[in-house]
N, CA and C atoms as an extended XYZ file, in Angstrom:
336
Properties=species:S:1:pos:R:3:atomname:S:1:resname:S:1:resid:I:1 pbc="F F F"
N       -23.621     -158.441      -83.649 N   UNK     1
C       -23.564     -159.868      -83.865 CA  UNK     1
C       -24.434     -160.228      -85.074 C   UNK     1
N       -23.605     -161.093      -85.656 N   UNK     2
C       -24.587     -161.164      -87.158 CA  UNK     2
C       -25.245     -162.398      -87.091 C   UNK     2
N       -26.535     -162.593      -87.515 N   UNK     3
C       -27.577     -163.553      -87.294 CA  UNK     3
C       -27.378     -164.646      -88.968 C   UNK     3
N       -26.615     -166.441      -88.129 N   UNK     4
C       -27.006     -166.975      -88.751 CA  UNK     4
C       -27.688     -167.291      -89.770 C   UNK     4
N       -27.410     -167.824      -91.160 N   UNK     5
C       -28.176     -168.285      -91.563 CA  UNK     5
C       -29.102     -166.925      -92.766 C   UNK     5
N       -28.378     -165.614      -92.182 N   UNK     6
C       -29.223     -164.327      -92.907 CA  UNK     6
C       -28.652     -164.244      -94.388 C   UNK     6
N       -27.429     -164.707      -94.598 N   UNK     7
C       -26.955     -164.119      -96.037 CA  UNK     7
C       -27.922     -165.260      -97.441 C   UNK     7
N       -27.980     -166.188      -96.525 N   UNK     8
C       -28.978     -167.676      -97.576 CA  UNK     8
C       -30.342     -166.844      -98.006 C   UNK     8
N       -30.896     -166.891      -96.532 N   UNK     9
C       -31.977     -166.284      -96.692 CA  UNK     9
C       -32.409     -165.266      -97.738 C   UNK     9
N       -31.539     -163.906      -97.244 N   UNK    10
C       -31.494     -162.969      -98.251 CA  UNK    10
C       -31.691     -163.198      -99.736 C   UNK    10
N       -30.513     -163.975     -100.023 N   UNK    11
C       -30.148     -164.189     -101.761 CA  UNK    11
C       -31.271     -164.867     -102.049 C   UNK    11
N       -31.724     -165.916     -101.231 N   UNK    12
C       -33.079     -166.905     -101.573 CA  UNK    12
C       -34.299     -166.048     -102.405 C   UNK    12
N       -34.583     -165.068     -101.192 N   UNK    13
C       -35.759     -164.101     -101.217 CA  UNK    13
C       -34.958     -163.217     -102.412 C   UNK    13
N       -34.465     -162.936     -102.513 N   UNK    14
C       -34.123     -161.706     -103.331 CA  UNK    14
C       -33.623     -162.330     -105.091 C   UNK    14
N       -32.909     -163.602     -105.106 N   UNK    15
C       -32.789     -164.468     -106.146 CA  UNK    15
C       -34.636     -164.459     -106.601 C   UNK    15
N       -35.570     -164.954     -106.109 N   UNK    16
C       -36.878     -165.345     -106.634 CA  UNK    16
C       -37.340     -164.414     -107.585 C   UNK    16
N       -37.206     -162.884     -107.249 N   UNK    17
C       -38.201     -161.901     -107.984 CA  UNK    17
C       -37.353     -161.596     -109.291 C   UNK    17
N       -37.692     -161.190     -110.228 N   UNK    18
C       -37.905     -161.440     -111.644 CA  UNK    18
C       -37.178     -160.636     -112.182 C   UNK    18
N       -36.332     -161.040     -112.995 N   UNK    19
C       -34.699     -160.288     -113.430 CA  UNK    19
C       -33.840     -160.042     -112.920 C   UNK    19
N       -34.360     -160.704     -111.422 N   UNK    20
C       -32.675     -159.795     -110.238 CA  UNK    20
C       -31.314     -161.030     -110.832 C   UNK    20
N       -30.676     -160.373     -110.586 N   UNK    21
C       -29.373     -160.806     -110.831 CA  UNK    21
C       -28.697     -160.904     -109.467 C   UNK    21
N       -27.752     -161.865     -109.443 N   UNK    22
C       -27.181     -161.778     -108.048 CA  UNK    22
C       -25.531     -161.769     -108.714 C   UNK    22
N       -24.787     -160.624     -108.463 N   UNK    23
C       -23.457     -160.224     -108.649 CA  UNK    23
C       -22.232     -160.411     -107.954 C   UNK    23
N       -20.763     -160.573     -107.651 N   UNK    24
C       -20.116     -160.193     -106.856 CA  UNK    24
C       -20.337     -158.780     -106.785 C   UNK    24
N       -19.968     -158.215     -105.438 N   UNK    25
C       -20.218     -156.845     -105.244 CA  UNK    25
C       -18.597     -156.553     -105.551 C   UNK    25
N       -18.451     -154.786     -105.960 N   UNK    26
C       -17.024     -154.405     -105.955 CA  UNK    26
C       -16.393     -154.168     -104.574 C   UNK    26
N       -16.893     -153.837     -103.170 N   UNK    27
C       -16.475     -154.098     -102.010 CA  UNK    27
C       -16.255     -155.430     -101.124 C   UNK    27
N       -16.978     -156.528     -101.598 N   UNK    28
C       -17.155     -157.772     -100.926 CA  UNK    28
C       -18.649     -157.806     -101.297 C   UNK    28
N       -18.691     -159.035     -100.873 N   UNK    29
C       -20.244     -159.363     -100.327 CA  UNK    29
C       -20.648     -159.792     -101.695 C   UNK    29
N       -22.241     -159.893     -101.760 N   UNK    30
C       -22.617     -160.086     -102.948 CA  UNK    30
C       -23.891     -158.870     -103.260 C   UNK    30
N       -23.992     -158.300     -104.528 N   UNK    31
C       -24.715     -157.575     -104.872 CA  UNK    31
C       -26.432     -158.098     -105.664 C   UNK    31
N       -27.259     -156.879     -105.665 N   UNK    32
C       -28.236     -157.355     -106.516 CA  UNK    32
C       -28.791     -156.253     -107.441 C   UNK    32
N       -29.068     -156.804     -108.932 N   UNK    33
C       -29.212     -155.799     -109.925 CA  UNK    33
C       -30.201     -156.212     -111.065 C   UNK    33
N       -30.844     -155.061     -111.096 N   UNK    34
C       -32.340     -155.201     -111.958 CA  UNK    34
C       -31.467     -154.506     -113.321 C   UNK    34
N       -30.884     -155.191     -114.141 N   UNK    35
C       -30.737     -154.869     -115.609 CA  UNK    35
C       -29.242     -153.457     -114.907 C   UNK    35
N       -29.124     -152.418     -114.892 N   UNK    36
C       -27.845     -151.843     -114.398 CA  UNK    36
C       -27.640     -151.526     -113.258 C   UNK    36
N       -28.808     -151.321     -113.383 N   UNK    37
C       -29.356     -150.880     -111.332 CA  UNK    37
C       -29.164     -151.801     -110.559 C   UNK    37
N       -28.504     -151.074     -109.168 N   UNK    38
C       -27.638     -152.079     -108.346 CA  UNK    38
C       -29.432     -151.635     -107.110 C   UNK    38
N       -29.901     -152.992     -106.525 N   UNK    39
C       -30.846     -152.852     -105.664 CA  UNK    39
C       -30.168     -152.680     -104.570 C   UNK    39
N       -29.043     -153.222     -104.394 N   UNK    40
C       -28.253     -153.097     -102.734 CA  UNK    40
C       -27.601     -154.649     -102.277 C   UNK    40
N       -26.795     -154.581     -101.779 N   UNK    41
C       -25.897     -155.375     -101.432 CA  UNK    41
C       -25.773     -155.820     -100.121 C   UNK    41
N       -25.174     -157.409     -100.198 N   UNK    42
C       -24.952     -157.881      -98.914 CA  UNK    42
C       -23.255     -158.120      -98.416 C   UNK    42
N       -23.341     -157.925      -96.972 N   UNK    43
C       -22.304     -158.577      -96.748 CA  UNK    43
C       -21.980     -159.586      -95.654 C   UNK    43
N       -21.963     -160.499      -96.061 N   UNK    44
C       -22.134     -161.756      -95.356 CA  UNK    44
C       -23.469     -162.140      -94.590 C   UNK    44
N       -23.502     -162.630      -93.291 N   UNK    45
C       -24.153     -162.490      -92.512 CA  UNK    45
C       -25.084     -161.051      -91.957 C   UNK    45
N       -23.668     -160.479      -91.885 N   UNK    46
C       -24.156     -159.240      -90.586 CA  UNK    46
C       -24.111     -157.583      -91.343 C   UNK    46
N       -24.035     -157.628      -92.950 N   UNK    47
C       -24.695     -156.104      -93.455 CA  UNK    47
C       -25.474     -156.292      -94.334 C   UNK    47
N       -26.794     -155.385      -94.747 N   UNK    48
C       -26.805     -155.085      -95.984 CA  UNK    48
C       -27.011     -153.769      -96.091 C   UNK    48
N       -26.462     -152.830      -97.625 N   UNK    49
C       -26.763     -151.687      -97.887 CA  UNK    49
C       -27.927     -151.781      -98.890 C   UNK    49
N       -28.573     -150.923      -98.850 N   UNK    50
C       -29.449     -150.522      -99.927 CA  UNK    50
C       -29.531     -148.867     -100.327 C   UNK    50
N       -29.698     -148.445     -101.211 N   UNK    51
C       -29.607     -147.312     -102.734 CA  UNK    51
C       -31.136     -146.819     -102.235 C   UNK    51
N       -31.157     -145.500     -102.176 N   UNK    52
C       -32.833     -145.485     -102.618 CA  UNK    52
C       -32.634     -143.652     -102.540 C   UNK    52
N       -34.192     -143.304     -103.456 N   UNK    53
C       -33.661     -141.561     -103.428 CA  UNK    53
C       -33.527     -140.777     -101.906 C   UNK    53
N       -33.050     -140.139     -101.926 N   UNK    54
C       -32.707     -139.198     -100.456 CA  UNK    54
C       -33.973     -139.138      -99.778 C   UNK    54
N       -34.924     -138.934     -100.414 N   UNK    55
C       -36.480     -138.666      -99.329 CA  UNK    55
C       -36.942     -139.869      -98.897 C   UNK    55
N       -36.870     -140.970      -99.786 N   UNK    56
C       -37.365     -142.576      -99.368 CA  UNK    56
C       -36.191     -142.610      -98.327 C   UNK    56
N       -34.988     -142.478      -98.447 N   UNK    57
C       -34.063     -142.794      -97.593 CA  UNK    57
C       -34.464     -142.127      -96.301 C   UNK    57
N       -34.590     -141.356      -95.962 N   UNK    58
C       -34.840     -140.195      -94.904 CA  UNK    58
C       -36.325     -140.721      -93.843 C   UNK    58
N       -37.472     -141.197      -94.542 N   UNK    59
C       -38.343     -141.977      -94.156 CA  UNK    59
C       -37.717     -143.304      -93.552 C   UNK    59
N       -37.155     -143.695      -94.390 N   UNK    60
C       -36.494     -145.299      -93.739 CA  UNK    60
C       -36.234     -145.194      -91.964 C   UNK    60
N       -34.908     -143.880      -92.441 N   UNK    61
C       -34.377     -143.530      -91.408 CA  UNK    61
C       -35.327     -143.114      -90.246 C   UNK    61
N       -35.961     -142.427      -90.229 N   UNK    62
C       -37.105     -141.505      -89.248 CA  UNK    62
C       -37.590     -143.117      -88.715 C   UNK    62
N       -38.353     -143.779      -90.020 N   UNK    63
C       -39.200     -144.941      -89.243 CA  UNK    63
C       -38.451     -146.023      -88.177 C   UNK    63
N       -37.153     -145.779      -88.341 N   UNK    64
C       -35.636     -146.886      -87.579 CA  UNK    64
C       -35.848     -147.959      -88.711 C   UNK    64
N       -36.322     -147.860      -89.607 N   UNK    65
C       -36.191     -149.787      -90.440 CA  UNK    65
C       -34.545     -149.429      -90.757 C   UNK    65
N       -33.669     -149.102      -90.448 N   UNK    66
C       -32.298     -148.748      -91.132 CA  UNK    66
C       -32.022     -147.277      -90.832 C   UNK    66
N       -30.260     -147.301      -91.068 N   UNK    67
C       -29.831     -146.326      -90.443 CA  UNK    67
C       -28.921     -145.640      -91.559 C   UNK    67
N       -28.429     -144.323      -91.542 N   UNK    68
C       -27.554     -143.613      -92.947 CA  UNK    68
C       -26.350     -144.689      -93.065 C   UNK    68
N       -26.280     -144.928      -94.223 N   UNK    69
C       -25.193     -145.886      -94.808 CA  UNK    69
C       -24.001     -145.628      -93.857 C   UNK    69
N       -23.443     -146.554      -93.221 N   UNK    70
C       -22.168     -146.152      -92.631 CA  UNK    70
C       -20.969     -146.356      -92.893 C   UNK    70
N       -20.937     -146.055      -94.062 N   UNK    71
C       -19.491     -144.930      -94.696 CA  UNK    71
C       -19.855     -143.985      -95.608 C   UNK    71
N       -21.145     -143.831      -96.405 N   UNK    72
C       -22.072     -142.264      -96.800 CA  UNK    72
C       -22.737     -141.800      -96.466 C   UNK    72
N       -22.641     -141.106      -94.899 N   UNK    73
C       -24.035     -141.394      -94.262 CA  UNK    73
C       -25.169     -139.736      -95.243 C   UNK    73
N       -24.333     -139.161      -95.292 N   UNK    74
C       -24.880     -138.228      -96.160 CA  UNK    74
C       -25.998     -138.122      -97.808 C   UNK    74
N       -25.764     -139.903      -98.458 N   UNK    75
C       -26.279     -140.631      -99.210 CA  UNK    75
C       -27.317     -140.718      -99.473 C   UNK    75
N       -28.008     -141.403      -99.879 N   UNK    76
C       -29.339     -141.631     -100.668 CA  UNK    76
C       -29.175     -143.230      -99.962 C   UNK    76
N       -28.047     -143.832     -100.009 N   UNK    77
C       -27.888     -145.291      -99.125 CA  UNK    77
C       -28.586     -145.367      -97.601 C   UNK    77
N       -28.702     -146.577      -97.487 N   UNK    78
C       -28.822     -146.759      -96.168 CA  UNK    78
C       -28.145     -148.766      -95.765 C   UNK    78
N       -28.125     -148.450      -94.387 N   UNK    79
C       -26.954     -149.774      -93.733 CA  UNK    79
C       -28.336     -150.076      -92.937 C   UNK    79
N       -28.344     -151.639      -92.531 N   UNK    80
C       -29.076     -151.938      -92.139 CA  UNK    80
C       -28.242     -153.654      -91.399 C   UNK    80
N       -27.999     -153.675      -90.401 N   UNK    81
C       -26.838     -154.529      -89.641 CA  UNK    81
C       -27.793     -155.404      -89.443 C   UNK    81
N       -27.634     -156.410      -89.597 N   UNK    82
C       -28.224     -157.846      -89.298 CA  UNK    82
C       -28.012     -158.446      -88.004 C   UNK    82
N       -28.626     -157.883      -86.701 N   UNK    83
C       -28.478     -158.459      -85.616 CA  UNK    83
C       -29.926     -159.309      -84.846 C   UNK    83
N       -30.909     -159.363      -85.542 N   UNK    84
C       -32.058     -160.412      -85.200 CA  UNK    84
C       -32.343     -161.200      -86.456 C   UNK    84
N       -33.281     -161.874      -86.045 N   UNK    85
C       -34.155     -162.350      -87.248 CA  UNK    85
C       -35.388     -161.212      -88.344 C   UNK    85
N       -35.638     -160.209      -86.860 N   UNK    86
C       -36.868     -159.463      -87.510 CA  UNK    86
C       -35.868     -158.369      -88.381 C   UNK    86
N       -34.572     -158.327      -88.339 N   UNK    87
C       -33.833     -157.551      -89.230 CA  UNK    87
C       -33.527     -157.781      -90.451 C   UNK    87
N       -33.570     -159.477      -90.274 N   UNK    88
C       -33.705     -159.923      -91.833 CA  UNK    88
C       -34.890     -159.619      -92.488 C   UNK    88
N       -35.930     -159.848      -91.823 N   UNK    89
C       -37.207     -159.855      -92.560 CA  UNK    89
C       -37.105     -158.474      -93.102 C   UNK    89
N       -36.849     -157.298      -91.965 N   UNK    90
C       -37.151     -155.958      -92.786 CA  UNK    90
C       -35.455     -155.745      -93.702 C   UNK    90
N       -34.801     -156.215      -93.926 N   UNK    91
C       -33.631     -156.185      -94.917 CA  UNK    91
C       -34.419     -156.943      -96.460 C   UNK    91
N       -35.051     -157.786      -96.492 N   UNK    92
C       -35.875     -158.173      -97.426 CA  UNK    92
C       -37.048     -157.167      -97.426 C   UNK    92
N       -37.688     -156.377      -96.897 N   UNK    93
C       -38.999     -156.170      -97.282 CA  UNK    93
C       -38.545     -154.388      -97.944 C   UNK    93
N       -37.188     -154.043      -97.603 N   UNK    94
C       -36.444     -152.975      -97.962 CA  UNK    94
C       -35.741     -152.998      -99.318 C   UNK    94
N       -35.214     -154.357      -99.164 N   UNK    95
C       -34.732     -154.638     -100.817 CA  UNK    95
C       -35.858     -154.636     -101.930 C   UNK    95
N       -36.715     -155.123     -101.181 N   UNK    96
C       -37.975     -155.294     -102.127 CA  UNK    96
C       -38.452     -154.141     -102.322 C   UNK    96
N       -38.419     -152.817     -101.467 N   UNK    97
C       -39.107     -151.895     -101.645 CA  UNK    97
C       -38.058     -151.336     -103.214 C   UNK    97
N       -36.604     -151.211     -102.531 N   UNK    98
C       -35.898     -150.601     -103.958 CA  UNK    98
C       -35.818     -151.384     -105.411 C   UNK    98
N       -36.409     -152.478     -105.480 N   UNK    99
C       -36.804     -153.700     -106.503 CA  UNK    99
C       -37.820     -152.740     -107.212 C   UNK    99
N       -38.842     -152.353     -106.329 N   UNK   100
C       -39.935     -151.904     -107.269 CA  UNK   100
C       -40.259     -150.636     -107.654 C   UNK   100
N       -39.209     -149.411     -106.772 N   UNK   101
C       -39.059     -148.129     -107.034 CA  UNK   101
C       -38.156     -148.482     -108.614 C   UNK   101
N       -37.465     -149.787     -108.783 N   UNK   102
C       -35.844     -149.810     -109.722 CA  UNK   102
C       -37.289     -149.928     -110.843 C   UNK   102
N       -38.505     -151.089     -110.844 N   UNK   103
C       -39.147     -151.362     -111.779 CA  UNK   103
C       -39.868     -150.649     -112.520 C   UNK   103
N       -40.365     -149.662     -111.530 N   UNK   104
C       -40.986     -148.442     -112.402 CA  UNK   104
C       -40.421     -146.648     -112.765 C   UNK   104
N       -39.390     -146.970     -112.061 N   UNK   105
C       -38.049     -146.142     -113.215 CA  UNK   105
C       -38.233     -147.391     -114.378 C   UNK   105
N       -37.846     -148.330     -114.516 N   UNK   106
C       -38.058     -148.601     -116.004 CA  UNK   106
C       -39.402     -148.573     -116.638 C   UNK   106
N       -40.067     -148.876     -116.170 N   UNK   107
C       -41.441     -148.708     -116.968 CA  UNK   107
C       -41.622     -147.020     -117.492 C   UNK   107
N       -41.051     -146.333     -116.437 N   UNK   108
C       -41.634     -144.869     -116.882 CA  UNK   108
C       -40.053     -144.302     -117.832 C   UNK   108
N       -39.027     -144.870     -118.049 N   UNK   109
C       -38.014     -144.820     -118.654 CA  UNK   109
C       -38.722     -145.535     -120.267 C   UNK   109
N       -39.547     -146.652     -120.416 N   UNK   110
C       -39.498     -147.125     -121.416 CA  UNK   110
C       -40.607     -146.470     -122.171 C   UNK   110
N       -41.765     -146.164     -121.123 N   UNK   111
C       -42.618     -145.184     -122.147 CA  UNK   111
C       -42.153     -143.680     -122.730 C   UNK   111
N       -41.118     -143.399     -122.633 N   UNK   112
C       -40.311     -142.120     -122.778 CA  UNK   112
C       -40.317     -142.419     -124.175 C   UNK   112
């Protein structure tokens, strides 16, 4: 069951921080992207995916904040179903985490 009121929220929180872009996604939903880098995507109410490397992903997983993407579960993705409120909060505090892994790939991309 997808929790009211989560897809606003999301874009709200995730619109604020600095260069995100908010996209149509190519599956539905709406996406978010730091310059090419896709941070992870929503869909509607009741999904979001998020991108992150296989070992951050794998932690996610172990800790339960999110579960293997469910249609790659093999991925570096992870799915994270929007069925409370405290799911939104950690769907934001997850996007945010791949926001700032995306920021310093660029920083360490630009001192190259």
């Amino acid at each position: 069951m997808a929790v009211t009121g989560a897809h606003k929220r999301i874009i709200t929180a995730v619109g604020g921080w600095e260069e995100v872009e908010i996209l149509p996604h190519r599956y539905g939903g709406q996406e978010f992207r730091l310059g090419k880098r896709e941070l992870g995507h929503i869909h509607g109410d009741a999904l979001v995916d998020i991108p992150f490397p296989k070992a951050v992903r794998n932690e996610i997983v172990a800790a339960g904040q999110a579960e293997p993407h469910h249609i790659l579960p093999n991925s570096g993705w992870v799915s994270l179903f929007l069925k409370s409120e405290e799911d939104v909060e950690t769907a934001i505090a997850l996007l945010e985490r791949s926001f700032q892994l995306a920021r310093e790939r660029r920083k360490t991309a630009a001192t190259r």
